[in-house]
C-alpha positions, 0 to 999 in steps of 0.5 A, a space after each residue: 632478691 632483697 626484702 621490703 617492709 610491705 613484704 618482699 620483691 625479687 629482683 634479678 639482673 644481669 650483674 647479680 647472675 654474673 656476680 652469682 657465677 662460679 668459677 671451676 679454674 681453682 681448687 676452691 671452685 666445687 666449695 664455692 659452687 656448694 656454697 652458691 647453690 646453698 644459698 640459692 637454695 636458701 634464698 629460694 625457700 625463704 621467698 616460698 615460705 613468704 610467699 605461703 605467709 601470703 597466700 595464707 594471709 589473703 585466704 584468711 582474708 577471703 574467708 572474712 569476706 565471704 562471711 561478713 557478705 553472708 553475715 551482711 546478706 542474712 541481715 538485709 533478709 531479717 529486715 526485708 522479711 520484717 517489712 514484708 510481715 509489718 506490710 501484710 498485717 497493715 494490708 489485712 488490717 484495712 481489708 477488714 476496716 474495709 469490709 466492716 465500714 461497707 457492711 456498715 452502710 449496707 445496714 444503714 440504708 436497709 434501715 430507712 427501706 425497713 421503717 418504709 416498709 412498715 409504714 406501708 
């Protein structure tokens, strides 16, 4: 395995696990073996613990996602709502301008039939 800059990439050919082979003809072999599988193990656990620092890392990040969609939601409700209260006072406003212009004109023409009937 080798490291990058971005993070870390695994690479594995044929030649690296022929170049990881151990070999039991010596008395030195058990030692080399212990030493291999040390370092196996080794390089094993630092690519777990890269892969936790990213796994942490993009969970970090969902989590800001996520809030600043509900933060992003919850403003887009304020203004919607805003909007809605601004265009119901403006709809009852000009039901009672409405109302009061018609009561107007009712008023005005019972005036000529009142001065009619008096005449009368």
């Amino acid at each position: 395995s080798y490291m990058t800059s971005g993070g870390f990439a695994l690479s594995s050919s044929a030649a690296d696990v022929a170049a990881a082979t151990v070999s039991f003809t010596g008395g030195s072999g058990a030692a080399d073996a212990l030493t291999a599988i040390d370092k196996a193990i080794s390089t094993v656990s630092t690519v777990r613990a890269n892969l936790g620092a990213l796994q942490n890392r993009f969970d970090h990040t969902i989590n800001n996602l996520n809030v600043a969609v509900e933060n992003l939601t919850a403003s887009e409700s304020r203004i919607r709502d805003t909007d809605m209260a601004q265009e119901m006072t403006n709809f009852t406003k000009s039901q009672i301008l409405s109302q009061a212009g018609t009561a107007m004109l009712s008023q005005a023409n019972q005036a000529p039939q009142g001065i009619l009937s008096l005449l009368q």
